[in-house]
N, CA and C of each residue as an Amber inpcrd file, in Angstrom:
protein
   327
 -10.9660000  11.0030000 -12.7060000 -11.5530000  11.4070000 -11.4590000
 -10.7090000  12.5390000 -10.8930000 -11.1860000  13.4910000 -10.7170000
 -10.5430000  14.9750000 -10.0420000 -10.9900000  14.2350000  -8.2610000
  -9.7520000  15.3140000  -7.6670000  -9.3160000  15.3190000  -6.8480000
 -10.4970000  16.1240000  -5.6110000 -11.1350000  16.6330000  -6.5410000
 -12.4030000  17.8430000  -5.6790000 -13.7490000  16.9470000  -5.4430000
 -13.3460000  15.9370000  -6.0530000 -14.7330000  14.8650000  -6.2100000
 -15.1280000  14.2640000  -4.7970000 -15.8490000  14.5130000  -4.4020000
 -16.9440000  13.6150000  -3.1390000 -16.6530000  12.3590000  -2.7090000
 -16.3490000  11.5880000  -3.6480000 -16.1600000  10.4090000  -3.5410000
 -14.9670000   9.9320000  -3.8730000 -13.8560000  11.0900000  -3.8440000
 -12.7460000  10.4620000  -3.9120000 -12.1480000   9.7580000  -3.1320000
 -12.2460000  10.2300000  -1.3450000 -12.1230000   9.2680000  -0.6540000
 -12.3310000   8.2600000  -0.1380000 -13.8800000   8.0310000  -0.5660000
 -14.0040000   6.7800000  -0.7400000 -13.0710000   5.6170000  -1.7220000
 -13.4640000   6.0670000  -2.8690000 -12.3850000   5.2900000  -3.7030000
 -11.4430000   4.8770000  -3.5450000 -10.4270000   5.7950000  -2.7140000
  -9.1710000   5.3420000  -2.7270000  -8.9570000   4.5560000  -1.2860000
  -9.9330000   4.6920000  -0.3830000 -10.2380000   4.1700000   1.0210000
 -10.1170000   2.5210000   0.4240000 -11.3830000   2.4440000  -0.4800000
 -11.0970000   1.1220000  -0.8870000 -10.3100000   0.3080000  -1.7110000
  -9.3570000   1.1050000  -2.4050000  -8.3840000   0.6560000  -3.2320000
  -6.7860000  -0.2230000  -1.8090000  -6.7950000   0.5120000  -1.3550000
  -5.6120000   0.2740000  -0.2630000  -5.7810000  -0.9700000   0.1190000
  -6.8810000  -1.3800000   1.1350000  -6.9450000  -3.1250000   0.7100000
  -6.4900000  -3.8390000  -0.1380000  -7.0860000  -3.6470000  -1.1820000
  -7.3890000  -5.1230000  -2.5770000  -5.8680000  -4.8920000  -2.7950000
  -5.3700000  -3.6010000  -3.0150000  -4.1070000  -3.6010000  -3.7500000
  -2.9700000  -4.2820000  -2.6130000  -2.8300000  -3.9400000  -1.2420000
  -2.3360000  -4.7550000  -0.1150000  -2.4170000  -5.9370000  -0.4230000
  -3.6490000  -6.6920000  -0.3100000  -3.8980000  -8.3200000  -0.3490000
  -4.4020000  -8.5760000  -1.3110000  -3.4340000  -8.2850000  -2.8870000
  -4.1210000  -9.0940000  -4.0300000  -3.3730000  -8.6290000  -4.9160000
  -1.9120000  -9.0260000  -4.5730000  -0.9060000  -8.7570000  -5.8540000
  -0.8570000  -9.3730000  -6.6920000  -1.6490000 -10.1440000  -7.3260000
  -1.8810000 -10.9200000  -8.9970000  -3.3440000 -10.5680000  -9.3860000
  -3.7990000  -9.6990000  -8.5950000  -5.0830000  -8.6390000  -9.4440000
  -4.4620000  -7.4850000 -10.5430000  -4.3760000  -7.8890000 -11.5350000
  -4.1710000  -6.9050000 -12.1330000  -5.0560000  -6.4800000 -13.4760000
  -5.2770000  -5.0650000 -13.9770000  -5.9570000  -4.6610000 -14.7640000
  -6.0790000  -5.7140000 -16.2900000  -7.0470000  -5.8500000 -17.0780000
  -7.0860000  -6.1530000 -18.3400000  -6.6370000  -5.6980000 -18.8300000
  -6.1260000  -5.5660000 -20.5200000  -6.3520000  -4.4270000 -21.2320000
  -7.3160000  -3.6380000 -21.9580000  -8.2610000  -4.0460000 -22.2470000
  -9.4830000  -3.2780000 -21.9670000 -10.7210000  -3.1680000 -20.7530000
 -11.3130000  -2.6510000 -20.7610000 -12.4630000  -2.2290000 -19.5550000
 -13.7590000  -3.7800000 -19.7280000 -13.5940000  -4.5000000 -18.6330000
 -14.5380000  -5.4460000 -19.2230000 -16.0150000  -5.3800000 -19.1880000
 -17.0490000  -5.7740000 -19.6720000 -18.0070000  -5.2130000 -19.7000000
 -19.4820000  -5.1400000 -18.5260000 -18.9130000  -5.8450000 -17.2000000
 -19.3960000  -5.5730000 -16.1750000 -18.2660000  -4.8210000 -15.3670000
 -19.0290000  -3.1320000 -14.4060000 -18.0490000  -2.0240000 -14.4590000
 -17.8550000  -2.7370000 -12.5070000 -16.1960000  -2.6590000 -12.3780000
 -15.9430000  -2.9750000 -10.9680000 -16.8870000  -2.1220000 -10.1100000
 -16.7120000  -2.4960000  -8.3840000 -17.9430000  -1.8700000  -7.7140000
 -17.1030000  -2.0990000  -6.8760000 -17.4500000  -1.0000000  -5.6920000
 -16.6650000  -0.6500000  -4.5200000 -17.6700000  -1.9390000  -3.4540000
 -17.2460000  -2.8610000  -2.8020000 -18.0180000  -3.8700000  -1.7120000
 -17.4990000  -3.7920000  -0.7880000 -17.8210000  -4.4870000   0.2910000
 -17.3650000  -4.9330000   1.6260000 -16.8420000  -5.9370000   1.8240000
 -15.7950000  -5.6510000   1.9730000 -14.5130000  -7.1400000   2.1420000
 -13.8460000  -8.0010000   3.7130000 -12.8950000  -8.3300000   3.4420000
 -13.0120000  -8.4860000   5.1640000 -12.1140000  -7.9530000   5.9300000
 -11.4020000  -7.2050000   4.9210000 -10.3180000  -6.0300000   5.3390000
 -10.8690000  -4.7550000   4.8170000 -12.4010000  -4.5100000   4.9240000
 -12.7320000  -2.8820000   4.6850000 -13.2570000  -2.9200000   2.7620000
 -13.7150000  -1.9410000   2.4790000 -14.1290000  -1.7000000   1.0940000
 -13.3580000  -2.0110000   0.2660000 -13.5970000  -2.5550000  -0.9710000
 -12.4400000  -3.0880000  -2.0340000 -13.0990000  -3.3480000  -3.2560000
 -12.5050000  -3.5920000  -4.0200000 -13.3380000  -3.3700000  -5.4680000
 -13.3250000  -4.7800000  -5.8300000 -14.7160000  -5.3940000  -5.9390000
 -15.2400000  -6.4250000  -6.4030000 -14.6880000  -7.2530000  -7.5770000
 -14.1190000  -6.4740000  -8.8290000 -13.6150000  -7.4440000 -10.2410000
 -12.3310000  -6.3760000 -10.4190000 -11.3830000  -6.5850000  -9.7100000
 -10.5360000  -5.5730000 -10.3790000  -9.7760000  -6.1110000 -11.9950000
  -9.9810000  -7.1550000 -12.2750000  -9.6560000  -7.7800000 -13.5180000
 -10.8750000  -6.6860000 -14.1970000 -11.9590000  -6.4980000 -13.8220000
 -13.0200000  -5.1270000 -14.5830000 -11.9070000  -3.6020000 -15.2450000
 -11.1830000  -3.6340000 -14.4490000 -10.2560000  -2.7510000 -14.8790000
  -9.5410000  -3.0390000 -16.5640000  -9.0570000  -1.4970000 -17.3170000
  -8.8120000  -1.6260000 -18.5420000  -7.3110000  -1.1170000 -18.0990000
  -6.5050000  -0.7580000 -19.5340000  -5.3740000  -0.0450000 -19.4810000
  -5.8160000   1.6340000 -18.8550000  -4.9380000   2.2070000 -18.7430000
  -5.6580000   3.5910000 -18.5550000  -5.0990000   4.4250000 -20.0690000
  -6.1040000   5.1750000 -20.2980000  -5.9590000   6.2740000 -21.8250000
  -4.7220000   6.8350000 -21.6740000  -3.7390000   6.4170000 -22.8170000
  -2.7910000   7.7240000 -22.6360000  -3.2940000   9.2020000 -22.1370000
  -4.3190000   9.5060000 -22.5280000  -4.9530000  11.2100000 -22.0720000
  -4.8380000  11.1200000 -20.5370000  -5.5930000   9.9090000 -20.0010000
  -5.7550000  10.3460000 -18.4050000  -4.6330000  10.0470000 -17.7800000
  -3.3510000   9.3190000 -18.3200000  -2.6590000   8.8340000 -17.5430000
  -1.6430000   9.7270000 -16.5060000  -1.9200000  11.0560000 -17.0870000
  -1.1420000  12.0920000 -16.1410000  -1.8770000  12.1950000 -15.1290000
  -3.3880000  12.3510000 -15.2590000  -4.4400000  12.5880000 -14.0150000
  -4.3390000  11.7240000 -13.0530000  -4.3870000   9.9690000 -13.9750000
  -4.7290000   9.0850000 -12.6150000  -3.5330000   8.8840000 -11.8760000
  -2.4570000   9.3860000 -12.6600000  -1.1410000   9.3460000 -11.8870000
  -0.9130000  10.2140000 -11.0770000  -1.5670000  11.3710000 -10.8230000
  -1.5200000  12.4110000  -9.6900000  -2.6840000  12.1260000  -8.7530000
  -3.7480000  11.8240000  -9.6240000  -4.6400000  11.4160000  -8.7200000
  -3.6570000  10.0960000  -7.3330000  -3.2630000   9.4770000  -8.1710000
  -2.1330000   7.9220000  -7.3030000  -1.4040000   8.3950000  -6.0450000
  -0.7360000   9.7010000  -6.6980000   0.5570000  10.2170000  -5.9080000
  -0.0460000  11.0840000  -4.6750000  -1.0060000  11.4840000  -5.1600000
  -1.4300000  12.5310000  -4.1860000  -2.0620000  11.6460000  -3.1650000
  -2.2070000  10.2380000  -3.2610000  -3.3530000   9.8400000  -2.0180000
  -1.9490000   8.8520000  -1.4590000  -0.7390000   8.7660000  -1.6440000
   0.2970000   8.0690000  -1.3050000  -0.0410000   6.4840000  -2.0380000
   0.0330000   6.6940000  -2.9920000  -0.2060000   5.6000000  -3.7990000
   1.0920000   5.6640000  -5.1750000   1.7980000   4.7150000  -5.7350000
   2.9330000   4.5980000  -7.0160000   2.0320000   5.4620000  -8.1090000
   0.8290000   4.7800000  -8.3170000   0.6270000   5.5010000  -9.9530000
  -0.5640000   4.7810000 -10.3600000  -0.9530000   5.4910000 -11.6540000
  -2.0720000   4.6540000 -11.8230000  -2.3640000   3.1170000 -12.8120000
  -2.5470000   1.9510000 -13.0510000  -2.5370000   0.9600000 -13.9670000
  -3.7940000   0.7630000 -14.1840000  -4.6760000   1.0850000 -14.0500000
  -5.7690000   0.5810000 -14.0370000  -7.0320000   1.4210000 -14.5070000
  -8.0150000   1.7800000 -15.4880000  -8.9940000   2.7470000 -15.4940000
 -10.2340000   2.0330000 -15.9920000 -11.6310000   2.1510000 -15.5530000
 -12.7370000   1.8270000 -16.3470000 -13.9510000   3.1930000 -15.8480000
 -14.0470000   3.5000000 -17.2590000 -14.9070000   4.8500000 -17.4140000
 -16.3230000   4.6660000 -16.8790000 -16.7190000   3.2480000 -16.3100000
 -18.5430000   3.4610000 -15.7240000 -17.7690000   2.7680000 -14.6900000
 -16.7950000   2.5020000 -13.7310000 -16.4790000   2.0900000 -12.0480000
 -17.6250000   2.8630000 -11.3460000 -18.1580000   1.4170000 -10.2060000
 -19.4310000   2.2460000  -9.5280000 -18.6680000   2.6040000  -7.8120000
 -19.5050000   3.1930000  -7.3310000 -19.4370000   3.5350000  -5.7440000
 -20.1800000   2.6490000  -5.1330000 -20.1390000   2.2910000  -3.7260000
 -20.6740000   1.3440000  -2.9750000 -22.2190000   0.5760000  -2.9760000
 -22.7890000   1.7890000  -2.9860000 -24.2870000   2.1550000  -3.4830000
 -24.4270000   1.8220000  -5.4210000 -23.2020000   1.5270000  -5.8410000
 -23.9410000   1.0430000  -7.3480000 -23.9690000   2.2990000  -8.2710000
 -23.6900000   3.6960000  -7.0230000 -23.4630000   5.2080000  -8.4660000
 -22.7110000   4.9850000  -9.5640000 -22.7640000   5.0990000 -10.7270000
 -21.4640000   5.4610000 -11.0020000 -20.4340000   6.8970000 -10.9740000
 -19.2140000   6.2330000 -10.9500000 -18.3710000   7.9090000 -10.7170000
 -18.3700000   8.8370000 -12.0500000 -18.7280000  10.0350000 -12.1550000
 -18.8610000  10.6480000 -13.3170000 -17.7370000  10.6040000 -14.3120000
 -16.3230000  10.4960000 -13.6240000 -15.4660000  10.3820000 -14.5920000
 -14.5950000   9.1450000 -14.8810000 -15.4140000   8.2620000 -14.0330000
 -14.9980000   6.7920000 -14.3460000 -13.7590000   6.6780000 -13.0960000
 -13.3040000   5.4450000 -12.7100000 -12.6340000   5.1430000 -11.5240000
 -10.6970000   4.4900000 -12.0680000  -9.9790000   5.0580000 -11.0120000
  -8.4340000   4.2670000 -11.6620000  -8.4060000   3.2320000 -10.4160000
  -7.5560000   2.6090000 -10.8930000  -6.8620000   1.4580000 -10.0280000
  -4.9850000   1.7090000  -9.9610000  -5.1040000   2.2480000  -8.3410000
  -3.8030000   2.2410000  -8.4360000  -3.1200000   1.0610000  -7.7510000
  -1.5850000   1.2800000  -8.1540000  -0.6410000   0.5520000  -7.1970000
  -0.0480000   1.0320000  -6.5430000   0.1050000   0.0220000  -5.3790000
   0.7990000   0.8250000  -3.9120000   2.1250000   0.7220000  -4.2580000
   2.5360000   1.8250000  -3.5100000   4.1740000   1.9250000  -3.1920000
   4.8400000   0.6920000  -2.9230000   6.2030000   0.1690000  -2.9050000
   7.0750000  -0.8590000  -2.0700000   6.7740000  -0.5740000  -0.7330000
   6.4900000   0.5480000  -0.5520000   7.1320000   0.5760000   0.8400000
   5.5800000   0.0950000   1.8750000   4.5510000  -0.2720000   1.1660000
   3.7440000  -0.4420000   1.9460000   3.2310000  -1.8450000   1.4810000
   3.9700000  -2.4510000   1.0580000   3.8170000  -3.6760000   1.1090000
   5.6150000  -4.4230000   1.9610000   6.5080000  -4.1560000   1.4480000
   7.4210000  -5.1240000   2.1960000   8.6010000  -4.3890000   2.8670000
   8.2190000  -2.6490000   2.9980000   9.0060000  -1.6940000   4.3040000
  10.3240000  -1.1540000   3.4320000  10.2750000  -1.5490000   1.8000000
  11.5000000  -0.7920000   0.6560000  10.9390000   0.0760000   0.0700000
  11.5960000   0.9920000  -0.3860000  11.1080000   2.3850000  -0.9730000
  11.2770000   1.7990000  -2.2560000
């Protein structure tokens, strides 16, 4: 997912939740075969199966890792190439799952 994308802020709007309140969600190693979906949670948008999440491709892992850094996020662990948007789109270049910083979970860098 590039950074110029429409819906990037969405995405990452809803990543900040789940990853806040759901530190034993973590990615599969492969992409499972129903694709996560951005929902309504009770702390704001959040992604429905993040266990839906795969490893991320060595290829993208520089992207989703800038993609991570640039929205104040650690990096990326997480990728599945059909992740949908709220509405059920899917994102053209497929969606990452990042992890948050220390510092925004317990105030350590």
């Amino acid at each position: 997912m590039r950074m110029r994308s429409k819906k990037t802020p969405t995405v990452l709007a809803c990543m900040i939740p789940l990853l806040v309140g759901c530190a034993t969600c973590v990615p599969g190693d492969t992409p499972g075969p129903v694709p996560p979906r951005i929902v309504a949670g009770d702390d704001g948008r959040v992604w429905d199966h993040p266990s839906a999440f795969g490893k991320v491709p060595s290829e993208l892992q520089a992207e989703g890792d800038a993609f991570c850094r640039g929205n104040d996020l650690k990096r990326a662990i997480g990728y599945h190439p059909d992740a949908r948007d709220f509405n059920g789109n899917r994102f053209p270049k497929g969606g990452f799952f990042c992890v948050c910083r220390k510092s925004q979970r317990d105030g350590s860098t």
